[in-house]
OpenMM code with the backbone's topology and positions (N, CA, C; nanometers):
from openmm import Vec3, app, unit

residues = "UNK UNK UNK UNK UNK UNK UNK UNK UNK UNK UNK UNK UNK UNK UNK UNK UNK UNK UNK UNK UNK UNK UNK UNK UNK UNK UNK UNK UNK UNK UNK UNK UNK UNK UNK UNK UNK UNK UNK UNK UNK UNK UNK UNK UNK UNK UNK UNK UNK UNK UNK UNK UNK UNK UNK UNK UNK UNK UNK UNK UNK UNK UNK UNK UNK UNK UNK UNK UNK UNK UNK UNK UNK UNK UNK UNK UNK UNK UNK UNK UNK UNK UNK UNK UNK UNK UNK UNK UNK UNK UNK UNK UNK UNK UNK UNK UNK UNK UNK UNK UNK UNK UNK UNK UNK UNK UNK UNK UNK UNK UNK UNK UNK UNK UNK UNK UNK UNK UNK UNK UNK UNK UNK UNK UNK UNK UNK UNK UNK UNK UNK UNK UNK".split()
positions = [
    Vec3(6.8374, 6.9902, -1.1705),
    Vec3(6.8319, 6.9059, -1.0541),
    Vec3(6.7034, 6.9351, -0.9774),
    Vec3(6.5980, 6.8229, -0.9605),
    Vec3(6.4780, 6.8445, -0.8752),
    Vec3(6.5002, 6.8533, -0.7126),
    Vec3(6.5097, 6.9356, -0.6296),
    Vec3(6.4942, 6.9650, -0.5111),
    Vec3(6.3841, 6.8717, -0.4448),
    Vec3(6.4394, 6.7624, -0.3271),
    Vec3(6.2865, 6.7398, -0.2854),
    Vec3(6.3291, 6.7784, -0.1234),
    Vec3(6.1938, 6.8137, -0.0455),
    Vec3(6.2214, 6.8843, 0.1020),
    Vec3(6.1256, 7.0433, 0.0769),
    Vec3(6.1169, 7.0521, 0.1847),
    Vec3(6.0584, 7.1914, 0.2378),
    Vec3(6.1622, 7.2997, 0.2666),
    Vec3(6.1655, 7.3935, 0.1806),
    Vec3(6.2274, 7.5307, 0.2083),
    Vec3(6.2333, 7.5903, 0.3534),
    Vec3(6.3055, 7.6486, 0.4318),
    Vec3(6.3571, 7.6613, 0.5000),
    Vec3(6.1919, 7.7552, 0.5642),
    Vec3(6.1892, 7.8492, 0.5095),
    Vec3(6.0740, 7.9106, 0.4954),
    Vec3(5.9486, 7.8639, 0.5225),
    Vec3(5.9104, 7.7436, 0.4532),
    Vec3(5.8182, 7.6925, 0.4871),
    Vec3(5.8160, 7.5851, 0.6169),
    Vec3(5.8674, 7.5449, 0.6379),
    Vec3(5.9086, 7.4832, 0.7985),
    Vec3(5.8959, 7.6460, 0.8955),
    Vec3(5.9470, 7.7437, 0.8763),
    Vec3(5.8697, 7.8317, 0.9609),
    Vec3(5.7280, 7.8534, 0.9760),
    Vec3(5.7389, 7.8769, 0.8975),
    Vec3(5.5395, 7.9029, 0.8976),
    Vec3(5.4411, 7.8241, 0.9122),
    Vec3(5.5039, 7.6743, 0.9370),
    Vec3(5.4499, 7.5452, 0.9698),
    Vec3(5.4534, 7.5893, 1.1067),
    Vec3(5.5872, 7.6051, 1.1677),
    Vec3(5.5862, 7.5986, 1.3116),
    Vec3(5.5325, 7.7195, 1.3767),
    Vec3(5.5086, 7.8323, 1.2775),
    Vec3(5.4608, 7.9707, 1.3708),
    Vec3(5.3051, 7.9369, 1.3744),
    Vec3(5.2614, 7.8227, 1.2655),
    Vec3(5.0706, 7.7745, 1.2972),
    Vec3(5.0867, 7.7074, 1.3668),
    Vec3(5.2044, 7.6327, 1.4033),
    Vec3(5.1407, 7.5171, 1.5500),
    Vec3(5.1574, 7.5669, 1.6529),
    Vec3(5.2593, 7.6942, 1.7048),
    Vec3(5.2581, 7.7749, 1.7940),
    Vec3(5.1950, 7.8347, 1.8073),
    Vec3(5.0877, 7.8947, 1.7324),
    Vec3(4.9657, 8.0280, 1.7243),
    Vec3(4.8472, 7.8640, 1.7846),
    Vec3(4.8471, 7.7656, 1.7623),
    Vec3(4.7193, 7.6859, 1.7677),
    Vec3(4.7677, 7.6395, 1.9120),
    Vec3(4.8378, 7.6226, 1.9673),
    Vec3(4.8870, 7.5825, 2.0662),
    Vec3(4.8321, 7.6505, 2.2151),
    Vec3(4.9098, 7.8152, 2.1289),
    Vec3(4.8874, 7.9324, 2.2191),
    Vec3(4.7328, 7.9746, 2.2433),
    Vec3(4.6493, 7.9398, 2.1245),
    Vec3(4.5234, 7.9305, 2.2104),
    Vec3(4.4576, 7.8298, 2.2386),
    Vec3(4.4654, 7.7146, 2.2471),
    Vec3(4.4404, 7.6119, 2.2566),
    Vec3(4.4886, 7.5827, 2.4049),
    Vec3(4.5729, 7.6020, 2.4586),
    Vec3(4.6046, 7.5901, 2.6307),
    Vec3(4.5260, 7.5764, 2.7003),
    Vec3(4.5014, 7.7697, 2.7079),
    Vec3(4.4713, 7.8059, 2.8030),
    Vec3(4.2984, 7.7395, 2.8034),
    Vec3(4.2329, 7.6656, 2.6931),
    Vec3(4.1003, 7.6335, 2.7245),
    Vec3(4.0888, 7.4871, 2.7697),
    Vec3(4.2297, 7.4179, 2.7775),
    Vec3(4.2528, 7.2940, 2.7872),
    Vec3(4.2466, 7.2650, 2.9291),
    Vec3(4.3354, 7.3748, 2.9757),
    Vec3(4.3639, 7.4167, 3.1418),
    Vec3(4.2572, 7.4211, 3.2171),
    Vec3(4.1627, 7.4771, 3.1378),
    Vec3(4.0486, 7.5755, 3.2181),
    Vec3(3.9489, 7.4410, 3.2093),
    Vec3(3.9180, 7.3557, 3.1209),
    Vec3(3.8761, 7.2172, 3.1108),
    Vec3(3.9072, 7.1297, 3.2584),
    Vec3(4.0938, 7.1380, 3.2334),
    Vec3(4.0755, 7.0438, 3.3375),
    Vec3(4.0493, 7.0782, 3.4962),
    Vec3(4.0907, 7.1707, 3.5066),
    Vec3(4.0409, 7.2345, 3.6219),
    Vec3(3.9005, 7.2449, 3.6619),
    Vec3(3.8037, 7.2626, 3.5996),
    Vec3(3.6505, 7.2298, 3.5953),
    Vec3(3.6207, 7.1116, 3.6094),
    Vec3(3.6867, 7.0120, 3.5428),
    Vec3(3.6602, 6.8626, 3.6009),
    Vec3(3.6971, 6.8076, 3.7093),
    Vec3(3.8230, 6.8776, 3.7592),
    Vec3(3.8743, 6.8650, 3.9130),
    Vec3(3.7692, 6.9224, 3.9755),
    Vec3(3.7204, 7.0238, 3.9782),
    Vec3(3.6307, 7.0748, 4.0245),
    Vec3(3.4493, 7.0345, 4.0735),
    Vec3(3.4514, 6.9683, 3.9712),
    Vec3(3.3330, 6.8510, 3.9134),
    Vec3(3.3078, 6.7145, 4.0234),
    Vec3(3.4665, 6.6751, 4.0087),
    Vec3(3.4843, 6.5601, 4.0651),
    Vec3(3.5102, 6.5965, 4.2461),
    Vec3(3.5734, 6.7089, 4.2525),
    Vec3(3.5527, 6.7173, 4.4109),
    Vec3(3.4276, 6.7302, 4.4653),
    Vec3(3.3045, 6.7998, 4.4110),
    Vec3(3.2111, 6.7999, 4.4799),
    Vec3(3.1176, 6.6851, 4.4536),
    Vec3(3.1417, 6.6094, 4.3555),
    Vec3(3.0900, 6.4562, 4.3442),
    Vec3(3.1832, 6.3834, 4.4843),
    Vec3(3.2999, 6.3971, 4.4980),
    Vec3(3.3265, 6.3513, 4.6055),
    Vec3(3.2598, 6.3513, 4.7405),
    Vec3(3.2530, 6.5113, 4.7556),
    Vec3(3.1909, 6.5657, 4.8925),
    Vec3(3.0364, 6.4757, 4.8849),
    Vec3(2.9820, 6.4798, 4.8077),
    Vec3(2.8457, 6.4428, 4.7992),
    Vec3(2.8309, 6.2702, 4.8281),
    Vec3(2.9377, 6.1996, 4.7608),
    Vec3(2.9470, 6.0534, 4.8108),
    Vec3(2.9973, 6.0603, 4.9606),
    Vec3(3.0488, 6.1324, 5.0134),
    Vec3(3.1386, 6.1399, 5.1379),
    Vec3(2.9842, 6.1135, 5.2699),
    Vec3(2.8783, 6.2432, 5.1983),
    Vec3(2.7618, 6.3224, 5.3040),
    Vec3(2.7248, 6.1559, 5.2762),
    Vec3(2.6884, 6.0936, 5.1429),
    Vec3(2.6002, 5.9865, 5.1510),
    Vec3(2.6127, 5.9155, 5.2192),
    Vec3(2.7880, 5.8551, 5.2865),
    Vec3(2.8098, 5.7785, 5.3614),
    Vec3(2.8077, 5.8045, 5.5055),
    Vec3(2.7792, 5.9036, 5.5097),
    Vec3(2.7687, 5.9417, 5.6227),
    Vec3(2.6023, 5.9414, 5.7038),
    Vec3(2.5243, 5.9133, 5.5742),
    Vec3(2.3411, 5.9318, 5.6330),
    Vec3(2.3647, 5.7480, 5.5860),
    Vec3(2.4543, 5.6910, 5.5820),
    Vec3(2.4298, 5.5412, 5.5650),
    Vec3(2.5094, 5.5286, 5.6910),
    Vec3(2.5844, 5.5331, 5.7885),
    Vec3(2.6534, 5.5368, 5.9389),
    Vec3(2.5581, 5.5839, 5.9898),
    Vec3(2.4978, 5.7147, 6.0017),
    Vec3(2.4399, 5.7373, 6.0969),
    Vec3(2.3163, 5.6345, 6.1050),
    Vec3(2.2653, 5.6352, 5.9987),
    Vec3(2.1376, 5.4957, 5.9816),
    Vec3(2.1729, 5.3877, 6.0770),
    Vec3(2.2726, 5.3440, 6.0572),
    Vec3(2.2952, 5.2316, 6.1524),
    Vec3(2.3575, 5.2540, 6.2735),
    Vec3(2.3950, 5.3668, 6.3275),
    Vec3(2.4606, 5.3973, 6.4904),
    Vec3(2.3224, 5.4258, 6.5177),
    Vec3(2.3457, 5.4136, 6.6706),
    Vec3(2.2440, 5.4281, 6.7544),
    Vec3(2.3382, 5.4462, 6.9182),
    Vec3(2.3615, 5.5991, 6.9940),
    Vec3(2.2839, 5.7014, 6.9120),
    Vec3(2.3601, 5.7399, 6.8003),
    Vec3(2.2393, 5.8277, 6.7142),
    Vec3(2.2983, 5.9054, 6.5657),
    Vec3(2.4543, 5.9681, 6.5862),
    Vec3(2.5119, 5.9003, 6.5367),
    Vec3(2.6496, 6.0070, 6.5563),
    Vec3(2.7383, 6.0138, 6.4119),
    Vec3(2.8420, 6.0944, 6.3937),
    Vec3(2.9155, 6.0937, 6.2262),
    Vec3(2.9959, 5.9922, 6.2377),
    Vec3(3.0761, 5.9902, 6.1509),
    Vec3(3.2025, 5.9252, 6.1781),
    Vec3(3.3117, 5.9849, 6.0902),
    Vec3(3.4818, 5.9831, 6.1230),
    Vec3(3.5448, 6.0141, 6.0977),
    Vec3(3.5920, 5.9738, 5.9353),
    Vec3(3.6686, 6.0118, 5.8570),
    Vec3(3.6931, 5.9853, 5.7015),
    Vec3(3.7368, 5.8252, 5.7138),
    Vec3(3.8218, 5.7985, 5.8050),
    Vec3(3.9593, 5.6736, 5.8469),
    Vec3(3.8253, 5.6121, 5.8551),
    Vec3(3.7306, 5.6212, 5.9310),
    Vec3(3.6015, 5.5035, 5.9657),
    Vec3(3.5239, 5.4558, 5.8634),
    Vec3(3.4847, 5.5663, 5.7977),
    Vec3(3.4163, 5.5884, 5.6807),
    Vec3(3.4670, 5.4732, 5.5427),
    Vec3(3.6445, 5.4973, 5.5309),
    Vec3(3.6667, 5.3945, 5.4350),
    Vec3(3.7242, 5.2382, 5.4974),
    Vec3(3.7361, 5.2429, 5.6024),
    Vec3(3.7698, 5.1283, 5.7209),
    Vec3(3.5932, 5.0213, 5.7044),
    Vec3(3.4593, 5.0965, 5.6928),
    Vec3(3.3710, 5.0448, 5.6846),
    Vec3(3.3410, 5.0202, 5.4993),
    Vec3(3.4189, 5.0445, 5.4386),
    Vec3(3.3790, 5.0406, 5.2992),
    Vec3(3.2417, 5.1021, 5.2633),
    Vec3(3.2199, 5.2287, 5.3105),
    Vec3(3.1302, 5.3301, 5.2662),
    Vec3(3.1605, 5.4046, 5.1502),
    Vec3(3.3502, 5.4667, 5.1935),
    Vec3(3.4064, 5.5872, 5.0986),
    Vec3(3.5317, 5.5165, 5.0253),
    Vec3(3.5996, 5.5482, 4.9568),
    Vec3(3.7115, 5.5138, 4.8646),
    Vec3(3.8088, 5.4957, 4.9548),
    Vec3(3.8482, 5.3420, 4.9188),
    Vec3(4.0181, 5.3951, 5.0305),
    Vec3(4.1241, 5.4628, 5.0849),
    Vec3(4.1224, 5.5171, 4.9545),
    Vec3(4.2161, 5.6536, 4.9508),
    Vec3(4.2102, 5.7061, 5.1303),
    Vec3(4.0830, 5.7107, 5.1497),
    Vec3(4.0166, 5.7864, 5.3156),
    Vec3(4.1021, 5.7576, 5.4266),
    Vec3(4.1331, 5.5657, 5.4191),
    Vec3(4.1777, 5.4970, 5.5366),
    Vec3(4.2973, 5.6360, 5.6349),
    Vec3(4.3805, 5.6644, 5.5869),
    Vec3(4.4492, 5.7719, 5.6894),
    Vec3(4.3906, 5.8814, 5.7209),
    Vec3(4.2447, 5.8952, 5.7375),
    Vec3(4.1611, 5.9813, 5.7330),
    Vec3(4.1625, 6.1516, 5.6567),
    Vec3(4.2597, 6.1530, 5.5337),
    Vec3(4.2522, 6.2502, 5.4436),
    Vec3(4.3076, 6.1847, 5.3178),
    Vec3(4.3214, 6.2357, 5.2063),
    Vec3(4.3105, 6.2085, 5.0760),
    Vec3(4.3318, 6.3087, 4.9749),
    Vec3(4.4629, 6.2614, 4.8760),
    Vec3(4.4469, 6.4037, 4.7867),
    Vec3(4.4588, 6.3043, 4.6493),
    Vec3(4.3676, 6.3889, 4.5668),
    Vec3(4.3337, 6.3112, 4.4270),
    Vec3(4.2647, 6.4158, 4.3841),
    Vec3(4.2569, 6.3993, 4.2308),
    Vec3(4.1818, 6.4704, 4.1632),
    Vec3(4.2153, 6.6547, 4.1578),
    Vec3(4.3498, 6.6307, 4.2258),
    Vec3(4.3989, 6.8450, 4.2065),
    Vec3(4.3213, 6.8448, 4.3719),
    Vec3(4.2808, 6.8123, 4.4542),
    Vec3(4.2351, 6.8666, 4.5551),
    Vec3(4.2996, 6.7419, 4.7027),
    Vec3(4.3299, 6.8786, 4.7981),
    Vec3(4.3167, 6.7710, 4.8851),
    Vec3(4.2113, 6.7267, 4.9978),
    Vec3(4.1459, 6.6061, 5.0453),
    Vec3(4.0526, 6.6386, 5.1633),
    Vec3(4.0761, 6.5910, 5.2922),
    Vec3(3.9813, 6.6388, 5.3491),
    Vec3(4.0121, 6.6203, 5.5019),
    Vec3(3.8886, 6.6802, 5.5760),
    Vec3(3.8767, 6.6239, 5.6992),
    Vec3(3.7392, 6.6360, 5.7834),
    Vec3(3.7485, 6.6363, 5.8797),
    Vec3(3.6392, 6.6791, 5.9866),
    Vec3(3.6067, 6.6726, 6.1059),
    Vec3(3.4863, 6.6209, 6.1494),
    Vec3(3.4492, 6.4989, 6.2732),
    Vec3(3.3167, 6.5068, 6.2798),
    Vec3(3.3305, 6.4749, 6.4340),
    Vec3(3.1720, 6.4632, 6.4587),
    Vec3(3.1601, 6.4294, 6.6279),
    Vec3(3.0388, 6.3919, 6.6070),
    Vec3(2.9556, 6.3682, 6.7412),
    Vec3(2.8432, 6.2949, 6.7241),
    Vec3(2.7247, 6.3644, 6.6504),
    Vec3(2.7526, 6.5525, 6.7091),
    Vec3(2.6512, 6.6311, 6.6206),
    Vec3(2.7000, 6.6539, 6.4770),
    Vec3(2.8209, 6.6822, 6.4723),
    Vec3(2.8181, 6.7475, 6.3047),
    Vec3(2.9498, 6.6281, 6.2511),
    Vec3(2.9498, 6.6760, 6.1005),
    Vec3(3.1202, 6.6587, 6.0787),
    Vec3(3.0899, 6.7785, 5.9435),
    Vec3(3.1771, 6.7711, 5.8997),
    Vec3(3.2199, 6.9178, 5.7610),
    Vec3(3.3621, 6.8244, 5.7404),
    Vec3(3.3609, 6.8197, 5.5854),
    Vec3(3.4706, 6.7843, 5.4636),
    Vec3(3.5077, 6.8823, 5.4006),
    Vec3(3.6146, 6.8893, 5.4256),
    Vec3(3.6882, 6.9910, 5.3154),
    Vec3(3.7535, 6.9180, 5.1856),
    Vec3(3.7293, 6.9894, 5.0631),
    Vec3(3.7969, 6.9962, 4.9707),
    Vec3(3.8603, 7.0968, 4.9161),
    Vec3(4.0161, 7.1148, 4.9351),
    Vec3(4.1414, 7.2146, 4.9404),
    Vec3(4.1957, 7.2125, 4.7618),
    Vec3(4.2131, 7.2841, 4.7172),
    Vec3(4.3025, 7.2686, 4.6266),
    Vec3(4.4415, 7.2456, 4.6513),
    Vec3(4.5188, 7.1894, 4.5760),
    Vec3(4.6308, 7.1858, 4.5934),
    Vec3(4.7266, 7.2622, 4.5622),
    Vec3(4.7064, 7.3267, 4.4483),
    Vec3(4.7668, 7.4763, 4.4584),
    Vec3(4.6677, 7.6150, 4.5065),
    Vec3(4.7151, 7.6528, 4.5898),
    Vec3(4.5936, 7.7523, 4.6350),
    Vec3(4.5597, 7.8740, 4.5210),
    Vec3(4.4381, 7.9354, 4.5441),
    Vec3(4.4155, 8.0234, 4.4828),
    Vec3(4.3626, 7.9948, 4.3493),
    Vec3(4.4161, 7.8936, 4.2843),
    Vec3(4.4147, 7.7845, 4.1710),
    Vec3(4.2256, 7.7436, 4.1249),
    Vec3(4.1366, 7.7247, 4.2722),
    Vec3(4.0116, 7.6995, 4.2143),
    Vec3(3.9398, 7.6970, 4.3525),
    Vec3(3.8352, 7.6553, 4.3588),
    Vec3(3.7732, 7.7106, 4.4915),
    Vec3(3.7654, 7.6295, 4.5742),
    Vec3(3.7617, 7.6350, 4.6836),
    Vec3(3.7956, 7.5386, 4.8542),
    Vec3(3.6701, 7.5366, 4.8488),
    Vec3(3.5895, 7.3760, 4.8708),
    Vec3(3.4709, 7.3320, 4.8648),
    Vec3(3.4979, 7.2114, 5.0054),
    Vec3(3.3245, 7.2801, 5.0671),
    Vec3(3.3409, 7.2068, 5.1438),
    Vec3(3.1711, 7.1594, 5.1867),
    Vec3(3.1364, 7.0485, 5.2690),
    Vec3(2.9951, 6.9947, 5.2518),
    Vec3(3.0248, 6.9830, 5.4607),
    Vec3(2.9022, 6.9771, 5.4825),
    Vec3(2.8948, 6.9293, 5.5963),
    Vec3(2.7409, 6.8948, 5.6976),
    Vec3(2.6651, 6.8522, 5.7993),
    Vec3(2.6229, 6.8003, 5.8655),
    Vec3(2.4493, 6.8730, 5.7726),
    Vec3(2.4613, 6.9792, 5.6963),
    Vec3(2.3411, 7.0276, 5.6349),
    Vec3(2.3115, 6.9672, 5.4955),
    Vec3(2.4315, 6.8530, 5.4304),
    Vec3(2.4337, 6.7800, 5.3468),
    Vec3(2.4627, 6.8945, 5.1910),
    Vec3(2.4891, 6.9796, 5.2286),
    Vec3(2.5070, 7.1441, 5.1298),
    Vec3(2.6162, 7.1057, 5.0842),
    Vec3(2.6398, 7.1467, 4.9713),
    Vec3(2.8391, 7.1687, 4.9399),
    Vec3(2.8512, 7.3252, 4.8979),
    Vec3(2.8975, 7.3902, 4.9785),
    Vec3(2.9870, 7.5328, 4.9833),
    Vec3(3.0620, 7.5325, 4.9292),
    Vec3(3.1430, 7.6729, 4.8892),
    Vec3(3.2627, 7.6919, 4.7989),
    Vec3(3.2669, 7.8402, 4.8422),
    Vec3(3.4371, 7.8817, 4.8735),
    Vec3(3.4802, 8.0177, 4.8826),
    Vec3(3.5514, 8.0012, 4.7583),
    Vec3(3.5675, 8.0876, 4.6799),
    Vec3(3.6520, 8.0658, 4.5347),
    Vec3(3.7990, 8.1563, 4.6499),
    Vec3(3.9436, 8.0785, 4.5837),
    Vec3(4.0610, 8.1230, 4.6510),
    Vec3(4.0956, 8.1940, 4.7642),
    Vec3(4.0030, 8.0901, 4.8502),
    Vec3(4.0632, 8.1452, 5.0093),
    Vec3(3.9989, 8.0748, 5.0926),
    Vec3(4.0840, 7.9957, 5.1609),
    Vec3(4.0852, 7.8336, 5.2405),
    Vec3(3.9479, 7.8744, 5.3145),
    Vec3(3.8881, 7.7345, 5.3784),
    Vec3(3.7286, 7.7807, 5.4501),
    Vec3(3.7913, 7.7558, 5.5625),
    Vec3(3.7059, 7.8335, 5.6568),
    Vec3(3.7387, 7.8486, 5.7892),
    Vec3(3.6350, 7.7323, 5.8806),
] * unit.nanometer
topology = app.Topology()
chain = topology.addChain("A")
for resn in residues:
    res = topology.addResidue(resn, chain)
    for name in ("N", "CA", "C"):
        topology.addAtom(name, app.Element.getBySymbol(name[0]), res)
């Protein structure tokens, strides 16, 4: 009688290689996406400053404007209109006045990747796991 099927045996050792490829394969998958969250928040911050030297261009006097204004004028992504925003693994949020404003970008799980933040020097900062002050 011809046997057809995989031995019991061999279905293990199938599944102990997709578990061994798995097991290292994660953790570089993780570390991927987290770098692109990462990527994409300070591409954020940086569209955020731009809209902000395109407001001040047109106020007179020079003053910032708030995130809610910012996407209310179709400068920044809508997401803004309640003047914070979480996308991309991070959340943001800002402050401005006529001299400065500063954007934060928070992670959403803390500790997780670094709190980036840009402000009135057009810079983007980063404390790696531990909120900016």
């Amino acid at each position: 009688m011809n046997k057809r099927g995989f031995s019991l045996l061999e279905l293990l050792i199938v599944v102990v290689i997709i578990g061994i490829l798995v097991f290292i394969a994660v953790p570089y998958l993780i570390e991927s996406k987290r770098s692109a969250e990462s990527v994409a928040a300070q591409s954020t911050l940086r569209n955020i400053a731009a809209a902000e030297v395109a407001y001040t261009a047109k106020t007179s006097p020079r003053s910032f404007a708030p995130l809610a204004t910012l996407a209310q004028l179709n400068l920044i992504d809508d997401r803004f209109s309640s003047g914070t925003a979480t996308f991309d693994g991070y959340i943001f949020s800002g402050e401005s006045s006529t001299t400065f404003f500063t954007v934060y970008a928070r992670p959403l799980v803390t500790g997780s990747q670094p709190t980036f933040y840009i402000n009135h020097s057009y810079v983007i900062h980063y404390e790696n796991h531990a909120p900016v002050r």
